[in-house]
BAMARSE-800215 format. One line per 8 residues: number of its first residue (from 1); for each residue x, y, z of C-alpha. Coordinates in steps of 0.2 Angstrom, whole numbers, plus 2048, in hexadecimal, padded with zeros to 3 digits. Example, Ala and Ser with C-alpha at 12.3 -4.5 7.8 and 13.67 -1.06 7.14 Angstrom:
2
1	83E 7EA 827  844 7FB 824
//
This chain:
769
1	ECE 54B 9FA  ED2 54F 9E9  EBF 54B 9E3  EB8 554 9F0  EC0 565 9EC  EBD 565 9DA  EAA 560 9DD  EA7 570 9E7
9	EAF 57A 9D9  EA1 573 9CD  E94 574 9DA  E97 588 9DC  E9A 58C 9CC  E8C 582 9C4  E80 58C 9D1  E89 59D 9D3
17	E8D 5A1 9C1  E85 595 9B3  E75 595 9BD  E74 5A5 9C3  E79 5AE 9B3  E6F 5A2 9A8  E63 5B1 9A0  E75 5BA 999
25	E76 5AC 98D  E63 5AA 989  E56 5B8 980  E4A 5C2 989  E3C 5C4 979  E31 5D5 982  E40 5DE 984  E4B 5D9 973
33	E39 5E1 96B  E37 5EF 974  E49 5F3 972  E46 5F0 95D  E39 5FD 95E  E45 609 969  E51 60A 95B  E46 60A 94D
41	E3C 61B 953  E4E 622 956  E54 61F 944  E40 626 93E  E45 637 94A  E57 636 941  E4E 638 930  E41 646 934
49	E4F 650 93C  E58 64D 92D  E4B 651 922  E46 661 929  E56 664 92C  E59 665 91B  E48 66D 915  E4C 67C 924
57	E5E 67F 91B  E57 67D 90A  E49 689 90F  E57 695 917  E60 694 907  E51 69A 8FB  E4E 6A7 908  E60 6AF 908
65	E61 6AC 8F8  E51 6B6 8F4  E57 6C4 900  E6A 6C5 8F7  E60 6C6 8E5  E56 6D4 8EE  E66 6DE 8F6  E6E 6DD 8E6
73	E5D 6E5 8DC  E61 6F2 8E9  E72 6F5 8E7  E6D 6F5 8D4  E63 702 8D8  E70 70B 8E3  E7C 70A 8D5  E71 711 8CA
81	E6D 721 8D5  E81 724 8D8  E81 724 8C6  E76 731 8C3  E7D 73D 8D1  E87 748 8C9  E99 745 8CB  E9F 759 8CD
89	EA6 765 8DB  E9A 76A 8E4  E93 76E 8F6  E81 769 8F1  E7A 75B 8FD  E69 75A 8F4  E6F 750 8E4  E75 741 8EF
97	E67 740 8FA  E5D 731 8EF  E6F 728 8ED  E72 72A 902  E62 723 907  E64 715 8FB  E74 710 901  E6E 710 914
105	E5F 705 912  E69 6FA 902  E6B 6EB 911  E59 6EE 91C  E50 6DE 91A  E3C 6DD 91D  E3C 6DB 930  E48 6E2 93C
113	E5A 6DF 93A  E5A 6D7 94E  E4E 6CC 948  E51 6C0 93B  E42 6B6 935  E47 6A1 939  E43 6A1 926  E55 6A9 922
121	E5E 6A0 931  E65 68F 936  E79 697 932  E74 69C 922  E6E 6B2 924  E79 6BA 91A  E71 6C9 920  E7C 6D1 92D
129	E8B 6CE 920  E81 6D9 913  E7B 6E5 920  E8F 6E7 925  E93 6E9 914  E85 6F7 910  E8A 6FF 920  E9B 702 91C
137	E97 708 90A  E8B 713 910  E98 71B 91C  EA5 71A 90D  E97 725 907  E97 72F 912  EA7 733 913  EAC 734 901
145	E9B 73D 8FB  E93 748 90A  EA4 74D 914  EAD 755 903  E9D 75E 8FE  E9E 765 913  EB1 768 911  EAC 772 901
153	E9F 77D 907  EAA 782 915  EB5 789 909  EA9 792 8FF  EA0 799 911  EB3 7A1 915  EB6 7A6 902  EA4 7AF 900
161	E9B 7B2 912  E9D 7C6 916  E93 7C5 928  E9F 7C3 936  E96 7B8 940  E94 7A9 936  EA6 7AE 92D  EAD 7A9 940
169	EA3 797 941  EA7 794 92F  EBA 796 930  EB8 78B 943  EB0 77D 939  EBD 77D 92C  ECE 77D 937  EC8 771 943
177	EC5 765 932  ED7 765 933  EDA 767 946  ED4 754 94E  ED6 75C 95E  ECA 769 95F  EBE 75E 955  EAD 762 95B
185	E9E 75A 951  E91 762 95B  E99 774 953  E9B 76C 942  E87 767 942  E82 775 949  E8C 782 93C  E84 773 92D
193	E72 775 933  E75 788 935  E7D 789 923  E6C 77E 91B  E5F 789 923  E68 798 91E  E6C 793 90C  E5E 785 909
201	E50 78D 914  E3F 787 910  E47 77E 8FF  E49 772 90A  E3A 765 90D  E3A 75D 91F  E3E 74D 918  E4D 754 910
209	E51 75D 91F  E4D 74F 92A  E59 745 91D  E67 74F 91F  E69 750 92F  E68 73E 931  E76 73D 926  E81 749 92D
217	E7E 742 93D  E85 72D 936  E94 738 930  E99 73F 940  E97 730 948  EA5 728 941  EB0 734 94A  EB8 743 947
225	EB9 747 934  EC7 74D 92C  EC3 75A 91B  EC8 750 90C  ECD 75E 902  EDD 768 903  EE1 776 912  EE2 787 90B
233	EED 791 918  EE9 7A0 90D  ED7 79E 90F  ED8 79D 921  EE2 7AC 922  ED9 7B7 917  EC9 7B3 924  ED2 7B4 935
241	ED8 7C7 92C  EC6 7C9 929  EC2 7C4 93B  ECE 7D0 943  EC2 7DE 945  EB4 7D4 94D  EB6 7D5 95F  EB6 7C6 96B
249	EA6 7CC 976  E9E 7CE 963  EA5 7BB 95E  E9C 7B4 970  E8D 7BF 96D  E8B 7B6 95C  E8F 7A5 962  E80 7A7 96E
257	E74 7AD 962  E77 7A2 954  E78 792 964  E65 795 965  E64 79A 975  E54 7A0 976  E4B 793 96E  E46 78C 97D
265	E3B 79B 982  E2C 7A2 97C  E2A 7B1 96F  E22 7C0 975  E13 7C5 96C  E06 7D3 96C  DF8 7C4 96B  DFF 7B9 979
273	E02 7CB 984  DF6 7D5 981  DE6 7C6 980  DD7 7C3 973  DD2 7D2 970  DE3 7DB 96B  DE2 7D5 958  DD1 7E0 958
281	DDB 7EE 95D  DEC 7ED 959  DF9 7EB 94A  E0C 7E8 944  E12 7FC 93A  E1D 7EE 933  E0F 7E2 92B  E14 7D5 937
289	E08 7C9 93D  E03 7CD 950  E08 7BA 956  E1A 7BD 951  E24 7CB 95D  E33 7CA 967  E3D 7BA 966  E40 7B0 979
297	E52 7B3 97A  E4D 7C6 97E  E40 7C4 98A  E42 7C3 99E  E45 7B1 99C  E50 7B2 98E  E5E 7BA 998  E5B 7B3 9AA
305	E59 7A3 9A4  E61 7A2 995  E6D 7AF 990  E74 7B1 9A2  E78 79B 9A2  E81 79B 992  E8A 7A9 992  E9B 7A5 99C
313	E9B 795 993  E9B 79D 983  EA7 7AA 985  EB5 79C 98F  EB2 792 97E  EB5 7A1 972  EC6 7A8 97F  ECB 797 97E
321	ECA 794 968  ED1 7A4 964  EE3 79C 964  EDE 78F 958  ECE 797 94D  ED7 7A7 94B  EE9 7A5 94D  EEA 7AF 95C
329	EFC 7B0 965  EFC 7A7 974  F00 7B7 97D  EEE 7C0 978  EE5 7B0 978  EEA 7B1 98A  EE5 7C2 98D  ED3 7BF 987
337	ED4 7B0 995  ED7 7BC 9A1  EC9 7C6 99C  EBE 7B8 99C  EC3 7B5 9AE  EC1 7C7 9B4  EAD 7C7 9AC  EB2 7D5 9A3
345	EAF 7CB 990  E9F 7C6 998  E9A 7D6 99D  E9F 7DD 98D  E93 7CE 984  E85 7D2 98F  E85 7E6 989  E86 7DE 978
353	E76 7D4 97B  E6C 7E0 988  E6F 7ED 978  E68 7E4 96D  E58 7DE 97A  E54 7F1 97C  E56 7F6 96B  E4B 7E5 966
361	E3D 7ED 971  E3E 7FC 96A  E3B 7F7 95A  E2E 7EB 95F  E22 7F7 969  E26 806 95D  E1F 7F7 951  E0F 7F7 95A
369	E01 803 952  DEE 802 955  DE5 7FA 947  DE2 804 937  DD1 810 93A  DC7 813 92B  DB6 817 932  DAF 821 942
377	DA8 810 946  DB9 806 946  DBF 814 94E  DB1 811 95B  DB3 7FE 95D  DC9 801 960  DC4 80E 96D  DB5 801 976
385	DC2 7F2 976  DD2 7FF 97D  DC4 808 98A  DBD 7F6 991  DC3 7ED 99F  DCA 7DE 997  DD4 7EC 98D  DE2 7E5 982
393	DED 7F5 985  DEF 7F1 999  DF6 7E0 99A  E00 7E3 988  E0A 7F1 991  E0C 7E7 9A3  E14 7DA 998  E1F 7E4 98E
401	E24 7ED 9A0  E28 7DC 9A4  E33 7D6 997  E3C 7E8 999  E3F 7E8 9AA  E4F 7DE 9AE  E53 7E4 9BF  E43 7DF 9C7
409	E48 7E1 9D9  E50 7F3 9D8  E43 800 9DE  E42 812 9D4  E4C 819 9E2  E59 80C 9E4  E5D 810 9D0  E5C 821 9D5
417	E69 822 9E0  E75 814 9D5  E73 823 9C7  E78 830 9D4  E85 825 9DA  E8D 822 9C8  E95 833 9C9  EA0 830 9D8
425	EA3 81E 9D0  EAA 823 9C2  EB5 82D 9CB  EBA 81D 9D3  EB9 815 9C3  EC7 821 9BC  ED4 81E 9CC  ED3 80F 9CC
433	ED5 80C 9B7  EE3 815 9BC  EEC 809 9C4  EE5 7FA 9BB  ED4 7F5 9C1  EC4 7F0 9B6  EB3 7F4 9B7  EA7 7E5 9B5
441	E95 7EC 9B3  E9A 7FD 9A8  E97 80C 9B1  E99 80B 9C4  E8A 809 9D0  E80 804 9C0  E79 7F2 9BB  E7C 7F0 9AA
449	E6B 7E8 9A8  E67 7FE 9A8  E6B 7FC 998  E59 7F6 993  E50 7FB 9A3  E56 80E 9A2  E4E 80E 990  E3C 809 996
457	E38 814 9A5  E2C 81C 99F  E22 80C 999  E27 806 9AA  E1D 814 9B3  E10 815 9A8  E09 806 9B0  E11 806 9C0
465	E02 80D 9CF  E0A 81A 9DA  E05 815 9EE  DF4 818 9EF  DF1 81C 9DE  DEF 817 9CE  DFA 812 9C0  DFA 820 9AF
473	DF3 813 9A3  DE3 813 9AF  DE3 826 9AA  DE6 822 997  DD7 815 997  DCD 81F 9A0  DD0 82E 993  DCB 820 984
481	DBC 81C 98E  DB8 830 98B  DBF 82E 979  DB0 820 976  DA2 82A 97B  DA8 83A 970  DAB 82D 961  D99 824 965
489	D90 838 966  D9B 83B 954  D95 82B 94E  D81 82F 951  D82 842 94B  D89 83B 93A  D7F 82F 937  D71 83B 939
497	D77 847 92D  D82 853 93B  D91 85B 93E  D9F 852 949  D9B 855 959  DAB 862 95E  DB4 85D 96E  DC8 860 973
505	DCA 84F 978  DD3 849 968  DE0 85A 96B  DE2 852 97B  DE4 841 97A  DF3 84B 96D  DFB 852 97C  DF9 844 986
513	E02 839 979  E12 846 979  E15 840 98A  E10 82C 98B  E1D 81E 984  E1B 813 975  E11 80B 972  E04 816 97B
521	E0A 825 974  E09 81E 962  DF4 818 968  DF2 829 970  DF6 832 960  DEF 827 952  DDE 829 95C  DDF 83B 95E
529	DE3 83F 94E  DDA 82F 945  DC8 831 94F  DC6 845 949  DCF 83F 937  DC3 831 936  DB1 83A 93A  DB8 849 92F
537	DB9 839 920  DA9 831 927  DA0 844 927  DA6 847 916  DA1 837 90B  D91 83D 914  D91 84D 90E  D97 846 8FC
545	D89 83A 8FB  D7D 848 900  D87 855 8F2  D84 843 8E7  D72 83E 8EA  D6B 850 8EB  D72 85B 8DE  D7F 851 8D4
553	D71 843 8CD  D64 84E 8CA  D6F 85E 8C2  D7A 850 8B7  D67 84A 8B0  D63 85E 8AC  D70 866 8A8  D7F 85D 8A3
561	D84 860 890  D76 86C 890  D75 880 88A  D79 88B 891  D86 880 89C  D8C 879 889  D8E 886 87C  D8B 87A 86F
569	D7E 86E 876  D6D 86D 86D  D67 869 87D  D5F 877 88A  D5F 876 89C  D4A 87B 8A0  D46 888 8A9  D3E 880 8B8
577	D4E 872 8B9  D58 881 8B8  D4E 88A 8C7  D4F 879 8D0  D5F 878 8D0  D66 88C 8D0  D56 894 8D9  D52 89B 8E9
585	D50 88C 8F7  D57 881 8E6  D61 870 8E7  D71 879 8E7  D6C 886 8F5  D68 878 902  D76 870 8FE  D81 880 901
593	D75 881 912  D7B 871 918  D8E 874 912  D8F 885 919  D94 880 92B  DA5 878 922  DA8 887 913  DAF 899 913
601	DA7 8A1 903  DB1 8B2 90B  DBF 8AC 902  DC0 8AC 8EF  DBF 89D 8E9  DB5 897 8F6  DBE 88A 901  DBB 87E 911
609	DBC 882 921  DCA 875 92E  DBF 86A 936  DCB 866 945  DD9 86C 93C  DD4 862 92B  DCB 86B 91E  DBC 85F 918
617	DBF 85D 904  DCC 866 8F6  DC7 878 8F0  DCB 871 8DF  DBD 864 8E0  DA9 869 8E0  DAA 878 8EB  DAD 882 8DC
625	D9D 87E 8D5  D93 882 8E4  D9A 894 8E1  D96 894 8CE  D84 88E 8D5  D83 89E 8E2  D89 8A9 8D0  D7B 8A4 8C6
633	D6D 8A5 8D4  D73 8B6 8D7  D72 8B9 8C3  D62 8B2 8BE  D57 8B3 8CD  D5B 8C4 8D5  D49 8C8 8D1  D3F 8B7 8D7
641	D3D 8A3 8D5  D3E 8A4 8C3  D4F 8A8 8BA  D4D 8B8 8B0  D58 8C6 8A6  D56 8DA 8A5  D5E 8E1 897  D5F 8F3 891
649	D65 8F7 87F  D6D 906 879  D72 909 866  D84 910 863  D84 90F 850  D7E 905 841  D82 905 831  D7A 910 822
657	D76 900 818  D69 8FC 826  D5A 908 824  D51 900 836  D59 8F2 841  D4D 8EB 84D  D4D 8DD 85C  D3E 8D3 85F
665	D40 8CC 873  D31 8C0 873  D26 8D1 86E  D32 8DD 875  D37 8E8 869  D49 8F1 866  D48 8FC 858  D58 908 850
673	D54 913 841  D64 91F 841  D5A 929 84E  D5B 92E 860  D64 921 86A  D58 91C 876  D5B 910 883  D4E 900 882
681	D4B 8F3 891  D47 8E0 88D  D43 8D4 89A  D46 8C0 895  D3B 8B5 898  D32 8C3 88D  D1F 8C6 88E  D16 8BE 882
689	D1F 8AB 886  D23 8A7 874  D36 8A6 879  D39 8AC 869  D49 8B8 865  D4B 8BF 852  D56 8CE 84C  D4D 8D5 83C
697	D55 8E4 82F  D4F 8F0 823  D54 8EC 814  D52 8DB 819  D61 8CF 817  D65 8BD 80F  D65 8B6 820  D5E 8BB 832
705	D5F 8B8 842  D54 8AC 84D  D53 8A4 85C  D47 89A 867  D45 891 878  D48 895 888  D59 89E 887  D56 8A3 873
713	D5D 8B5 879  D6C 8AC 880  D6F 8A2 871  D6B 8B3 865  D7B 8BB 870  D84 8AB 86B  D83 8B0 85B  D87 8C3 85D
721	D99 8CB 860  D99 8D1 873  DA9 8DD 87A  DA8 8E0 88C  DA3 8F3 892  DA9 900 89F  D9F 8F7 8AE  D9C 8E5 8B0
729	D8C 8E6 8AF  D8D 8EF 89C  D91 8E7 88C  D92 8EA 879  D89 8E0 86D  D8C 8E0 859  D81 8D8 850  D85 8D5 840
737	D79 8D1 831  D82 8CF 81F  D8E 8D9 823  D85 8E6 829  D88 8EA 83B  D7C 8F2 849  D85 8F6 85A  D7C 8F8 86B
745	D82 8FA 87D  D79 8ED 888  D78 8F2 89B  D71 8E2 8A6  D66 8E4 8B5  D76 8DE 8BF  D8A 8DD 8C0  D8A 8CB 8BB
753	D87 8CA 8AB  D7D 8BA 8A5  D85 8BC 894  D95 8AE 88E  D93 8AC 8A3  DA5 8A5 8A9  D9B 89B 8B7  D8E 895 8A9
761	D9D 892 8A0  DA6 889 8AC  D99 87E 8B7  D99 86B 8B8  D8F 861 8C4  D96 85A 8D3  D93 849 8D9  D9F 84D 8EB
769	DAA 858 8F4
//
């Protein structure tokens, strides 16, 4: 029993576990190779990951090394440039600009800062540690640089600004510097900006500008700032004391204004209103250019749209700083509250705007003149382009009706009756101020938008069209249209040499003009008086070149610095020059023909005759010599073409040294031997055409005298002692011949004695009027 037991032990372990798990204990030879080559790729991958590892760090290391030595060249930099910006008191932003900007990009690697390249990574960047770093000394800069220059320029805006307006933002700024409460950045930023353009202007370069504002902006980003710099009380005080006289409507009014509120909407402009052609007609009295005009804020838009949405907003925000801005006692900070919610600030802020929208229109269209007219034919072409159909003067006026018409919807009559009405409301008005109440819109039954409205009725009707009919400015075009065709008719008789043609068109569109609004009145008027002015100019640098071309060249050439025009001259004016330009049908007396229309010779000296109320030249200038000219005409050619003389000679006395004195006149004989005083004619030109002249005495003398040439009787009398006679026409003449003297009286053929003649004398060629 006992054998049989253990053999079936054996017999089941022998084939159950030594057989059965045989391969444990011997070796599979595929499998232990395949396993060899297992481990020996991993430890191959182990290395190249090592490797690279280590190249990828060592590479990352070069790299953030590189970039460090590159951060510290610009913070080398940096330092430099804050070294260099001066280190003084002062509110001037400029100097630190180069030493900001370097300080903002000291830690800005090559690409983006969210993207590091993989070539500074693998937990090596040092990138976003330097850009920290850089970051918090660029708003240490900030802080210790731009904010104490802010603070400081502050100061010097309360200690130094004289205008109201800015005083109040100024002095806001300041206290809420030291107030965290009523901190407001956009206010601060806004009063900066305002302050650079008005003090920096175009100094400034965009970049600069741009700059700046970028800037100011990382300052007040950190939060509300708090001014560096001491508070001076007394410097707030003295301000708010300054401040007291400026009303609150006028502090609200201001706000708005300086907020830009009318940015948004488009100027208005002569060029954009009126079309193309209105810079070929129109022009700015002021100089300015006809694309600049009325700015948007006082247009239709500007209030409705603009004004009218910021204006309760504005005045709540001022009522609700005067506690803290100016000190105000809670009790009347409370009262301009009250006011506030009653409307009666904002109504006293609209009168303060609509004021100063009508008084900008008036000064804008009083501005507007009709271009300068220097010729009959610019006067033509402003009339052609005013008279057309696609006239600038219609669609100008519509727009600026327009933009002066705030209450749109009230008909003629409506206002009509709210004016009537406004007597009985102010009686209202009184009872109940009586016992408390407030008016809203000013006086009763009245918009206050009357304000501007009421000033331009008449611009307002002038292109309103009745029912059924036609609006005035149809008439006025219409009347330019006439204007045209007198101006065309003016323009042709000039030209050809004629007088303007007359018309009472220009005296009308005068009278038309009192009763017309700017700017038509002002067009009216400049037309009226400019067109008649202008063809008066245009008729007489016609005349002038006429004056010029006809007599002037011709008499300068013959007779300028000639006897007997120069006493002195060598030179003689010929006869036949002297007949061309003296003589019946001469130059001068064709010119006088064509001048006479314009001259009154019935009045001594001559003078010109008004031309539509204008006299055409000075009395002073060349009319003078046209009246000298019709003196020596009537002198020397009484008798004919040719300029000639009659001369009668009578002896008075002669001395009883002279046995005989005698006169040769080209053969004409004057002979005195102590006998009868017999008269003796002589005619020059004489007979015989020697033009000889010669004065001979018995006993003859040391010298004698002699003279020759055309006017050798005129030069002898040079030379001879004349004293004027009884008559205009007489004269006495001593000659005198080594001392011996022989007197006669000399009697002329006529009143103007051509003798030391005034107007021989005193003539000068004219080149004009």
């Amino acid at each position: 029993q006992r054998a049989s037991g253990r053999s079936f032990f054996l017999e089941r372990l022998l084939s159950e576990v030594v057989f059965a798990e045989q391969g444990m204990a011997g070796t599979r030879r595929g499998w232990e190779r395949r396993r060899a080559a297992l481990v020996s790729a991993a430890y191959a991958v182990l290395a190249v990951v090592g490797v690279g590892l280590v190249a990828a760090w060592w590479t990352s290391w070069r790299g953030n090394r590189d970039y460090v030595d590159r951060v510290a060249e610009r913070m080398e930099t940096v330092r430099r440039q804050v070294q260099e910006t001066p280190n003084r008191a002062t509110s001037d932003l400029l100097p630190l600009l180069p030493a900001l900007q370097a300080t903002r990009r000291l830690a800005m690697a090559q690409g983006p800062a969210t993207d590091v390249p993989w070539t500074l990574g693998f937990g090596l960047y040092q990138g976003r540690k330097l850009d920290s770093a850089a970051r918090n000394a660029y708003d240490q800069m900030l802080r210790d640089a731009v904010l104490p220059r802010l603070a400081l320029r502050f100061e010097e805006q309360l200690r130094t600004d004289s205008q109201p307006e800015s005083l109040y933002e100024a002095l806001k700024v300041y206290v809420m510097m030291y107030d965290l409460p009523h901190f407001d950045a956009a206010a601060l930023k806004t009063q900066v900006e305002a302050d650079w353009e008005v003090r920096l202007g175009r100094s400034l370069s965009p970049e600069q500008r741009e700059a700046l504002r970028e800037h100011l902006d990382a300052l007040l980003a950190q939060g509300p700032v708090v001014s560096p710099l001491p508070k001076d009380q007394a410097l707030i005080d003295s301000t708010r004391a300054r401040l007291a006289a400026v009303s609150l409507p006028q502090r609200v009014y201001t706000r708005l204004r300086q907020s830009g509120l009318g940015d948004g909407f488009p100027e208005f402009t002569v060029v954009k209103a009126g079309g193309g052609n209105a810079p070929l007609v129109f022009t700015r009295a002021s100089g300015a250019p006809l694309t600049q005009g009325v700015p948007g804020l006082f247009t239709y838009k500007g209030y409705y749209e603009g004004f009218q949405k910021k204006v309760d907003e504005a005045a709540r925000q001022l009522a609700d700083e005067q506690s803290w801005v100016l000190g105000i006692p809670a009790s009347e900070a409370k009262g301009a509250q009250a006011a506030f919610a009653s409307d009666k600030l904002i109504n006293d802020v609209r009168r303060l705007y609509l004021t100063d929208y009508r008084d900008t229109w008036k000064r804008f269209i009083a501005d507007v003149r009709i271009a300068p007219v220097t010729s009959i034919s610019q006067a033509v072409e402003r009339t052609r382009f005013l008279a057309a159909p696609d006239s600038p003067l219609i669609p100008l006026l519509k727009a600026m009706s327009r933009e002066t018409t705030l209450l749109a919807g009230d008909s003629a009559l409506e206002r009509a009756q709210q004016k009537a009405g406004s007597v009985i409301g102010d009686i209202k008005g009184r009872l109940q101020g009586a016992v408390g109440a407030r008016s809203t819109t000013g006086a009763p039954g009245e918009r206050i938008e009357s304000i501007v409205d009421d000033e331009f009725v008449g611009l307002r009707r002038m292109v309103t069209a009745p029912e059924g009919g036609k609006a005035p400015i149809d008439g006025v075009v219409a009347r330019l249209g006439e204007l045209q065709v007198l101006l065309t008719a003016t323009e042709a008789a000039l030209k050809g040499g004629g007088a303007p043609v007359p018309s009472p068109l220009p005296n009308q569109l005068k009278a038309d003009a009192a009763n017309s609004p700017e700017p038509v009145r002002s067009v009216l008027e400049t037309l009226g008086s400019t067109s008649a002015r202008v063809a008066l100019m245009q008729l007489r640098e016609t005349l002038s070149r006429d004056v010029r071309s006809q007599v002037g060249e011709f008499c300068t050439q013959a007779a300028a610095g000639r006897y007997p025009f120069d006493p002195n001259a060598a030179r003689e004016i010929t006869p036949a020059d002297f007949a061309t330009l003296f003589g019946p049908g001469g130059k001068f007396e064709q010119m006088q023909q064509k001048l006479a229309p314009y001259i009154d010779t019935s009045t001594r000296p001559w003078s010109f005759r008004p031309v539509e109320g204008t006299p055409l030249g000075t009395d002073h200038g060349s009319l003078p010599q046209f009246q000298r000219a019709a003196a020596i005409r009537e002198t020397f050619f009484a008798g004919g073409t040719g300029p000639s003389t009659q001369l009668v000679f009578k002896p008075v006395e002669m001395d009883v040294a002279l046995k005989e004195f005698t006169l040769d006149v080209d053969g004409q004989l004057v002979r005195y031997d102590h006998g009868p005083q017999i008269p003796q004619p002589v005619r020059w030109p004489g007979p015989r055409g020697t033009n000889v002249v010669r004065v001979m005495a018995q006993p003859a003398g040391s010298t004698g005298m002699v003279a020759d040439g055309p006017w050798a009787l005129f030069r002898l009398f040079e030379r001879v002692t004349l004293q004027p006679g009884a008559a205009p026409e007489k004269f006495r003449a001593i000659f005198d011949i080594d001392g011996r003297k022989a007197v006669f009286d000399v009697t002329a053929g006529s009143v103007r004695n051509p003798f030391r003649m005034t107007e021989l004398r005193n003539f000068s060629c004219p080149n004009g009027l």
